[in-house]
Steps between C-alpha positions, in 0.01 A plus 500: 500500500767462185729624741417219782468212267866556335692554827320197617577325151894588540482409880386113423773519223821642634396381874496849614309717724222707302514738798846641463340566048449834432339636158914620473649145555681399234494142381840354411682749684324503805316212512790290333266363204638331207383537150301161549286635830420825293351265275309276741417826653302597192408225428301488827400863450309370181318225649373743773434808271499367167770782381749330253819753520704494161852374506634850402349648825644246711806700518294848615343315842764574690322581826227331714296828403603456119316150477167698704482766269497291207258272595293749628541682158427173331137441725373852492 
């Protein structure tokens, strides 16, 4: 589900297919995200989850699966 929602999220965003998004994506280098979309991106994310993700973990989400497992973490 947290997996769906943020490819779909990044899909609407970069104008990008959420089929070719794998939990291993990454999302400047791969996707070709700026700082600005990876914080629309969690900005979104919050709105849908309600997970607020610190500025000094920014930097760690480095992967489509890194964003997952910290919201995930963040819900459980």
């Amino acid at each position: 589900m947290v997996f769906d929602k943020i490819k779909d999220i990044l899909a609407v965003q970069l104008d990008t297919d959420a089929n070719d998004m794998t939990m291993d994506t990454r999302i400047v280098e791969d996707l070709g995200a700026d700082s600005l979309d990876v914080v629309e991106m969690l900005m979104a994310a919050y709105d849908e989850f309600g997970v607020e993700v610190p500025d000094d973990k920014i930097e760690s989400l480095k992967t489509i699966g890194d964003v997952v497992e910290y919201i995930q973490n963040e819900i459980d």
